[in-house]
C-alpha positions, 0 to 999 in steps of 0.5 A: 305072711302077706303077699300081693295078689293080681286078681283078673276083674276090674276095680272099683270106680266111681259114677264117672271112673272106668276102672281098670282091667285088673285089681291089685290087692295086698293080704295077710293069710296065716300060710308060713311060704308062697307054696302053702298059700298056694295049695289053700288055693288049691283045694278051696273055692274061697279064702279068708284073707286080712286086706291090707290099704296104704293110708294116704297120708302116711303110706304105711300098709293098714287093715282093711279086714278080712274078706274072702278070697276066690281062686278062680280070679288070682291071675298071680301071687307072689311074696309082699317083703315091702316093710310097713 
C-alpha cells in the first residue's frame, strides 16, 4: 500500500537553496490499512519503505528504492489513491 508521509525535517537543497521546513515523501510498505502502518510505526525505531519520485517528464510515480523510515520525524501519513 503506498501512502504519503509529511516528515518534520527539511529537504534537501543544493549550495545555494534554503530548503524548505518540512519533507514530503511517497512510499510503498506492505501494510494492508493506514492502521497497520501505523502500528509498525509504533513498535519500530526504523521502517523499510520503497520511496516513490515523479519523473519529470512524465509524471508518472517511479521507484527510488527502499530506505529506512524513522518514526520520530512523521508529522502525518495518510493513504496515496493517486493512480501512476
Amino acid at each position: 500500500m503506498r501512502f504519503e508521509i509529511i516528515l518534520n525535517m527539511p529537504t534537501r537543497g543544493g549550495f545555494d537553496k534554503i530548503s524548505e521546513p518540512i519533507h514530503r515523501i511517497i512510499v510503498e510498505h506492505p501494510a494492508k490499512s493506514l492502521e497497520d502502518f501505523v502500528h509498525v510505526l509504533m513498535n519500530y525505531d526504523f521502517v523499510i519503505v520503497e520511496e516513490f519520485y515523479p519523473d519529470p517528464v512524465t509524471k508518472a510515480y517511479k521507484s527510488h528504492g527502499l530506505i529506512a523510515l524513522n518514526h520520530r520525524y512523521v508529522g502525518k501519513i495518510k493513504q496515496w489513491d493517486r493512480k501512476q
